[in-house]
C-alpha positions in Angstrom: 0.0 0.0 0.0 1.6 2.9 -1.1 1.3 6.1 1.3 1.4 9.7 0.6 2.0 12.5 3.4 1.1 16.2 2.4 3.3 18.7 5.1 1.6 22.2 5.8 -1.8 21.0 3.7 -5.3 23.1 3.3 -7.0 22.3 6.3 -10.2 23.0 3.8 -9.1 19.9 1.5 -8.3 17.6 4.5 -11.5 18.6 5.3 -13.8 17.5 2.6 -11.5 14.7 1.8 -13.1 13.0 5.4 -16.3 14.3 4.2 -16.5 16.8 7.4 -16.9 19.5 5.0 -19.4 19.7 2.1 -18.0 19.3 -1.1 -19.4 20.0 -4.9 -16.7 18.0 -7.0 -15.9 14.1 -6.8 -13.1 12.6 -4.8 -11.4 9.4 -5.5 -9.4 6.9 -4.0 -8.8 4.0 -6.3 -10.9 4.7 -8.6 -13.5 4.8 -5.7 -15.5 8.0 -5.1 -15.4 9.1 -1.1 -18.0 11.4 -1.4 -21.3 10.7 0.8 -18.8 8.6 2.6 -18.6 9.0 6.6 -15.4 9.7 8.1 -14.9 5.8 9.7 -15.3 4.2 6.3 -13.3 6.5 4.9 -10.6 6.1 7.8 -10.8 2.4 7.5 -9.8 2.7 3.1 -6.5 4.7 5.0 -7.0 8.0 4.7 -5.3 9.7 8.4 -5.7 13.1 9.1 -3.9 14.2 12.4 -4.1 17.7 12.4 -1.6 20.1 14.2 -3.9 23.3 15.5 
């Protein structure tokens, strides 16, 4: 599994990437959209968010 770390990232994109902010586009991983998506199933496909505020 190959894994991809973003340093000083848009806390906005984080954001709708876990689907705790609306979005009006499509997001992928794998060829699998992540929209409508909550924030455990997405956690559980590996998407980590561990924000530093």
């Amino acid at each position: 599994m190959a894994r991809t770390m973003v340093t000083k990232p848009s806390v906005t994109l984080l954001d709708c990437i876990l689907g705790l902010t609306k979005t009006t586009g499509d997001i992928r991983l794998e060829a699998h959209s992540l929209v409508g998506q909550g924030s455990s199933a997405i956690v559980t496909q590996g998407v980590g968010y561990a924000p530093q505020r």
